[in-house]
Legacy VTK file of the C-alpha trace (Angstrom):
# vtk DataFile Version 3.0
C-alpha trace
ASCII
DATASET POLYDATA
POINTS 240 float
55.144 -52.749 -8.443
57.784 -50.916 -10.914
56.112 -52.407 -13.966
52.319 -51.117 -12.724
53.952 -47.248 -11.436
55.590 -47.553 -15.147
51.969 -48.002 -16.087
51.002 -45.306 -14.339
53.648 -42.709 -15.595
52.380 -43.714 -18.745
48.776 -42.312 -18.976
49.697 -38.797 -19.720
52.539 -39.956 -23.099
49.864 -42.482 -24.120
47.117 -39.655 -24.204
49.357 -37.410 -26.035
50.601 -40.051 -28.372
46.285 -40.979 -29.288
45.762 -36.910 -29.611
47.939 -36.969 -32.553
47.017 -40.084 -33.936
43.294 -38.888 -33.603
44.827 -35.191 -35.332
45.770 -37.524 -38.584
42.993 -39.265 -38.391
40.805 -36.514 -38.565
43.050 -34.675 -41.174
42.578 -37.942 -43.334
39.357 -37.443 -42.958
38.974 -34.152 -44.067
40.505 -34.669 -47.325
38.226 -37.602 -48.212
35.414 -35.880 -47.253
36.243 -32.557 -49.622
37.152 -35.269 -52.106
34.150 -36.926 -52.167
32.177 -33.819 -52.653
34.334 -32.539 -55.352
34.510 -35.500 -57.235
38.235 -35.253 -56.938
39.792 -39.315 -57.207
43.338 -37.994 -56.234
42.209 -36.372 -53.416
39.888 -39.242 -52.522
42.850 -41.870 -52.599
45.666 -39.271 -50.528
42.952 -38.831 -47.739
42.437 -42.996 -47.762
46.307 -43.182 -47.505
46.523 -40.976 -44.498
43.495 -42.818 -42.974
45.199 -45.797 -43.361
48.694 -44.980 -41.896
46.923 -43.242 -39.065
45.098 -46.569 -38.718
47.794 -48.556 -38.665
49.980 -46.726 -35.510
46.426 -46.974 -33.668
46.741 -50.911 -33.809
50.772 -50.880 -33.271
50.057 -48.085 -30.609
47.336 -50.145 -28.602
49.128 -53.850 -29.083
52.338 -52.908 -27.880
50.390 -51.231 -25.000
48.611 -54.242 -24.247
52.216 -56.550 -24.108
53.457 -53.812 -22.110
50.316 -54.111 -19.418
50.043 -57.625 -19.512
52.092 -59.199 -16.736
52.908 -62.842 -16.924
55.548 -65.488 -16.039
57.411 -66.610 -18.760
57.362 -70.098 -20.622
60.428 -71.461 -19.953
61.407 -74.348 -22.015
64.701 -75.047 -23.175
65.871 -73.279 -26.602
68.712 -73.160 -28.859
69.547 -69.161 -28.419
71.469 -69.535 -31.676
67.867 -70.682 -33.215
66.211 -67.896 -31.909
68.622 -65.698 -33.541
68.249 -66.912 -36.887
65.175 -66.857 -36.997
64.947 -62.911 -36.409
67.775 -62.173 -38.956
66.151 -64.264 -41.340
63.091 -62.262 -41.419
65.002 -58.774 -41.211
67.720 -59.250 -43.921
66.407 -58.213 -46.961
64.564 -55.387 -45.576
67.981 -54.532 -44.158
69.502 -54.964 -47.137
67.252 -52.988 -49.191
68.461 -49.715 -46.580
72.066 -50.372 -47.047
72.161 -52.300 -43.582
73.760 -55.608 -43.694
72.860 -57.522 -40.798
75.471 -60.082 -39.115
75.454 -62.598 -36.749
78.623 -64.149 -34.496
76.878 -67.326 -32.876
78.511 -69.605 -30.440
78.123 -73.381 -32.066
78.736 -74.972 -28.967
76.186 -72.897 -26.715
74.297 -74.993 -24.427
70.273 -74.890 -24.877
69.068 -72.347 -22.125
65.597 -72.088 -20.456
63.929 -69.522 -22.692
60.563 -68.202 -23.364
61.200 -68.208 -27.256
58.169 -65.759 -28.252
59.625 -62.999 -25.386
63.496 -63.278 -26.340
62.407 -63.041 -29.970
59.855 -60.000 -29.311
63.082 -58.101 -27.562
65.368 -59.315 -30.699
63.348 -57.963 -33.116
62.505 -54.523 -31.068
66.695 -54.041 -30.876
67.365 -55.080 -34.132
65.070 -53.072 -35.572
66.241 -50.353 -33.994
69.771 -51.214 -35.093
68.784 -50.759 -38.558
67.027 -47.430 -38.089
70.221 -45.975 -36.344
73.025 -47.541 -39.305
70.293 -46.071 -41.828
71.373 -42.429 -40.753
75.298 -42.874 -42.052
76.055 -40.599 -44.543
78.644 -44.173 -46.483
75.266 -46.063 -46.826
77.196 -48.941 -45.142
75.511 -49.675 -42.059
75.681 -52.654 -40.069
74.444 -54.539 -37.315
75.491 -57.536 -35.504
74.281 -60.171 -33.349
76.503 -61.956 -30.833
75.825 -65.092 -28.937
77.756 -66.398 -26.088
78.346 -67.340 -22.404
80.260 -65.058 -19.652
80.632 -66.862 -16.534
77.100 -68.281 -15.584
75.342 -65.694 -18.146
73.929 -66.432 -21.426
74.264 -63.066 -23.157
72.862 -61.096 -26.522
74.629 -58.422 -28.387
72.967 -56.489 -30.959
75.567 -53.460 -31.864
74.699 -51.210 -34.790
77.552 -48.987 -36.176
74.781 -45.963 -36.416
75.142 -42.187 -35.091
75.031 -43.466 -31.331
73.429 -42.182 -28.183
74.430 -39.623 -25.965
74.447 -39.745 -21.894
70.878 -37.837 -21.836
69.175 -40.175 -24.425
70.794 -43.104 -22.820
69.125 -42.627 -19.231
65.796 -42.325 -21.054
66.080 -45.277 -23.273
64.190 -47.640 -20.756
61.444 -45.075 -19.778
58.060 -44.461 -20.668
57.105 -43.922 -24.154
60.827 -42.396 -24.827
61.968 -42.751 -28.643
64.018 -41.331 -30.817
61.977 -42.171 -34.256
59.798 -39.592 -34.008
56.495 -40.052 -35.581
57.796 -43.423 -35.952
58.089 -44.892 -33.473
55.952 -45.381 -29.943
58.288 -45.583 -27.394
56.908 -48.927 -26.212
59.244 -51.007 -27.852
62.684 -50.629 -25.590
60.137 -50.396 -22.684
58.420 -53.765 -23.583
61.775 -55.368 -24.170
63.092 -54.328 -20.736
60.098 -56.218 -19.151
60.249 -59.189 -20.708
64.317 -59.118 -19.661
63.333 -58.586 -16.042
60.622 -61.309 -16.161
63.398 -63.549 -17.326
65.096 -62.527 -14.511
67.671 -60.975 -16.475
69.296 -57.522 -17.102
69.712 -55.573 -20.053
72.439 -52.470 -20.832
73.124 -50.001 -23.374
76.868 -48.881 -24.553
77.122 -46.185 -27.057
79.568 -43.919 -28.281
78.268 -40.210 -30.219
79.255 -41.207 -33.867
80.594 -44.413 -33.348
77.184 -46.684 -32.474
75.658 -48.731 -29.790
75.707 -52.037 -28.172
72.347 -53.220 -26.146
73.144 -56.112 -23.958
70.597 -58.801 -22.897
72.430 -61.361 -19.811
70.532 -63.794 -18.388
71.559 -66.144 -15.354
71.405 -69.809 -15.911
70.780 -70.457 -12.554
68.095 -68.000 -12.014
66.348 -69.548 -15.285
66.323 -72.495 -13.820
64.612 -70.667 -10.410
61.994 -69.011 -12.317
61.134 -72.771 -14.524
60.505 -74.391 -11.210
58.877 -71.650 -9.681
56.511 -71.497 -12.429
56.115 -75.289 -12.769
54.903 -75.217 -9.197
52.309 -72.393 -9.683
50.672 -74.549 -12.549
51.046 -77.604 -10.564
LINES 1 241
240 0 1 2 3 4 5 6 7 8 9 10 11 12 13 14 15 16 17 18 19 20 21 22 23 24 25 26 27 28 29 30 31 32 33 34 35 36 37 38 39 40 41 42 43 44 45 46 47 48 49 50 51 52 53 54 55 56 57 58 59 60 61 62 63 64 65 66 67 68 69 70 71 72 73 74 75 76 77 78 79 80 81 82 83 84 85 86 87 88 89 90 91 92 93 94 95 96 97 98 99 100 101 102 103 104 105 106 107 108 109 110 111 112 113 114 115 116 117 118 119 120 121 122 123 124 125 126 127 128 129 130 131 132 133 134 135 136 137 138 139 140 141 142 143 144 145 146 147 148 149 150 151 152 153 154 155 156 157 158 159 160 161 162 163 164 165 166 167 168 169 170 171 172 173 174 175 176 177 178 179 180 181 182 183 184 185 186 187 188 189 190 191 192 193 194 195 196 197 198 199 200 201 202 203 204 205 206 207 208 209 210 211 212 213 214 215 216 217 218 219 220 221 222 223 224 225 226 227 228 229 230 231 232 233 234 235 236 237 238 239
């Protein structure tokens, strides 16, 4: 019920969100078009670049959309969470690296495998480190950094991603979780923190954000053991 009124709430950001796409679109447009009759190559190939930028935030726009609508229990099976982690920071490091960001990890070699659905915890990893990166981009000593922590509390497997970026204030962090909220601009769609949230709750897990103006932020991901466990059989009875 919360994830279809979130769906709901959505309908007026999303239409906003396709009237500017379709305004760059169209703009692109335009300046192939005059290109085309005036001969003009450079104007021909900036109108083509615009088109295909547009073009591109469509398809991001609509898939992320899509993950967002689509509910679904998770594949559980069980995972190394330090494997998952890797795998994301292997993929993100040089990118990091070529923004000044240098991306760390603190992993736990003695973490027990945990029932995981590998694609979902890796979709949220990416969306917060990703956003890690585009908040330790904005320090003025080009030495931004983000870390990854692994470990157990209690019963709780948990993730840390902390970036040492310009952090959020008490305003931005209430809206973090909502509907098509970001703080990238043009950048970004605002389905990303949203998307991640879901896939935390269908996990039956929570997630939290700690953040201090200047300083960075923290986004937590804990997950119960025991509940994991819940939702594996629950699903495994549902397919039976």
């Amino acid at each position: 019920a919360e994830r279809l009124g979130a769906v709901g709430q959505t309908v007026a950001g999303l239409a906003h969100t396709i009237k500017n796409l379709l305004m760059g679109l169209e703009g692109g447009m335009y300046i192939v078009d005059t290109g085309l009759r005036k001969g003009d190559a450079t104007r021909i190939i900036e109108g083509w670049e615009i088109l295909q930028r547009n073009f591109y935030k469509t398809t991001e726009l609509v898939k992320g959309f899509l993950s967002f609508a689509k509910g679904r229990l998770p594949e559980l099976k069980l995972n190394n969470p330090n494997d998952i982690v890797q795998s994301i920071v292997e993929l993100y490091i040089d990118a990091a690296k070529s923004q000044n960001v240098t991306l760390k990890t603190e992993l736990n070699p003695n973490i027990q495998p945990a029932l995981l659905d590998a694609d979902g915890i890796e979709a949220c990893l990416t969306n917060l480190i990703s956003n890690g990166i585009d908040a330790a981009t904005l320090r003025d000593d080009k030495n931004g950094e983000v870390l990854i922590k692994v470990y157990n509390k209690d019963d709780f497997l948990v993730f840390d991603v902390t970036d040492n970026g310009c952090g959020l204030d008490s305003e931005v962090i209430q809206k973090v979780f909502t509907t098509f909220f970001t703080t990238k601009g043009n950048k970004g769609t605002g389905l990303g923190l949203l998307t991640t949230n879901k896939i935390v709750k269908e996990h039956g897990g929570t997630i939290e954000v700690f953040s201090d103006l200047g300083k960075g932020s923290t986004f937590r991901m804990k997950f119960s053991r025991k509940i994991l466990e819940i939702i594996a059989n629950e699903t495994h009875k549902q397919k039976g």
